[in-house]
C-alpha positions as CSV (number, residue, x, y, z in Angstrom):
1,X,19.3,-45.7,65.1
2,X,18.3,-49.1,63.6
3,X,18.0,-50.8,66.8
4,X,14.4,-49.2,67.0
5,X,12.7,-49.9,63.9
6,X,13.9,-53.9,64.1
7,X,12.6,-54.1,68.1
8,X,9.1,-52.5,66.5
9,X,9.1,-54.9,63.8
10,X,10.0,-58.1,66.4
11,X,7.3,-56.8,68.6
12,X,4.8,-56.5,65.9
13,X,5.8,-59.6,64.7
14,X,5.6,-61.1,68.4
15,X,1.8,-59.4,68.5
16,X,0.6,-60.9,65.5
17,X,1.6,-64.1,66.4
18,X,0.1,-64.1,69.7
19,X,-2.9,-63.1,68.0
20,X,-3.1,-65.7,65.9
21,X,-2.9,-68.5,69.3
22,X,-5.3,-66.3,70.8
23,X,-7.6,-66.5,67.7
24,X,-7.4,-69.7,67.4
25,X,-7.6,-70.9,70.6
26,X,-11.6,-71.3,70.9
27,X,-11.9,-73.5,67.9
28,X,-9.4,-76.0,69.6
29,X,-12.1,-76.7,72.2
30,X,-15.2,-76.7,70.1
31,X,-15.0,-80.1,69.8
32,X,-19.0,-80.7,71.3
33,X,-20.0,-78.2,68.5
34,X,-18.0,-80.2,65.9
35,X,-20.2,-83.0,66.5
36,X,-23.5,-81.1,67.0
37,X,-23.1,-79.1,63.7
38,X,-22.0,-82.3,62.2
39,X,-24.9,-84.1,62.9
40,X,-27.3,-81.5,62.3
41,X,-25.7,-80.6,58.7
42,X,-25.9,-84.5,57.8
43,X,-29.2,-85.2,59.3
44,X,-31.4,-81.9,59.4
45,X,-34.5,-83.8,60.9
46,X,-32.4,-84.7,63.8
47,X,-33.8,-82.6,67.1
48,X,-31.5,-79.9,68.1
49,X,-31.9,-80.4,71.4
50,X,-31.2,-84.1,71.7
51,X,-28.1,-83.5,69.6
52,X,-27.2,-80.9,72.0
53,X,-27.4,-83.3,74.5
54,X,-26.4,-86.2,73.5
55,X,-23.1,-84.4,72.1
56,X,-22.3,-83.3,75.3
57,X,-22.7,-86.4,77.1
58,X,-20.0,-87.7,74.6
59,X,-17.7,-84.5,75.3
60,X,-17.6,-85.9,79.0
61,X,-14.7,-88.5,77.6
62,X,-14.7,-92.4,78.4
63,X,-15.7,-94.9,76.6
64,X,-18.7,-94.8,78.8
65,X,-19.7,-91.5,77.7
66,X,-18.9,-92.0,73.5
67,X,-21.6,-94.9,74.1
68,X,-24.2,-92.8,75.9
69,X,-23.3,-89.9,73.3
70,X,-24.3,-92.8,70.3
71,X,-27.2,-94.7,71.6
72,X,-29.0,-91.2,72.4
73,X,-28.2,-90.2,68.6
74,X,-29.8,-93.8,67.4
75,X,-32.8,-93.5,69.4
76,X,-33.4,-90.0,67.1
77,X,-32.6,-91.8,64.2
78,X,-29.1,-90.9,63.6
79,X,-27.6,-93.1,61.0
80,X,-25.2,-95.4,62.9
81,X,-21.6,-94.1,61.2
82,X,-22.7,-90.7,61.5
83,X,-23.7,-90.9,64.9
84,X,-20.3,-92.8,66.2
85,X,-18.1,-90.5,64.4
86,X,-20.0,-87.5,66.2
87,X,-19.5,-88.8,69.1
88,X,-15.9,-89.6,68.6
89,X,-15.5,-86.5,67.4
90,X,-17.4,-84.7,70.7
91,X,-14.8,-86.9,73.0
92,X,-11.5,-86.1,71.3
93,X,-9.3,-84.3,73.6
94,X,-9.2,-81.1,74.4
């Protein structure tokens, strides 16, 4: 009789864990977001839509890219650190 009430309890417990990967799982590739928000929180007059762009340039990985991702940044103003650790940030991996 106690067999059932400790397989609901490891199931629930199995459930809720699985939720909580599942949850999770979105933010782990967000990482083109993570730069855009970045940017845009430390430099409002940035334009949205060059961050956008710029940050997903970067996401495409390669050195290659994390410069692309930085000098479109600079030409909007971007402070230099800000802008490399965006872009850094938009390349890590997924």
């Amino acid at each position: 009789m106690r067999l059932i009430p400790r397989l609901a309890t490891a199931l629930s417990g199995l459930v809720f864990a699985l939720g909580g990967v599942v949850a999770l799982a979105p933010a782990a590739h967000a990482t083109p977001q993570a730069c855009f928000y970045t940017v845009l929180e430390r430099h409002p007059e940035a334009n949205p839509e060059v961050v956008e762009r710029a940050c997903r340039l970067g996401a495409e990985g390669g050195a290659e890219s994390v410069r692309a991702c930085y000098f479109e940044l600079r030409r909007e103003h971007v402070p230099a650190v800000l802008a490399y650790e965006a872009c850094r940030r938009s390349a890590a991996e997924e």
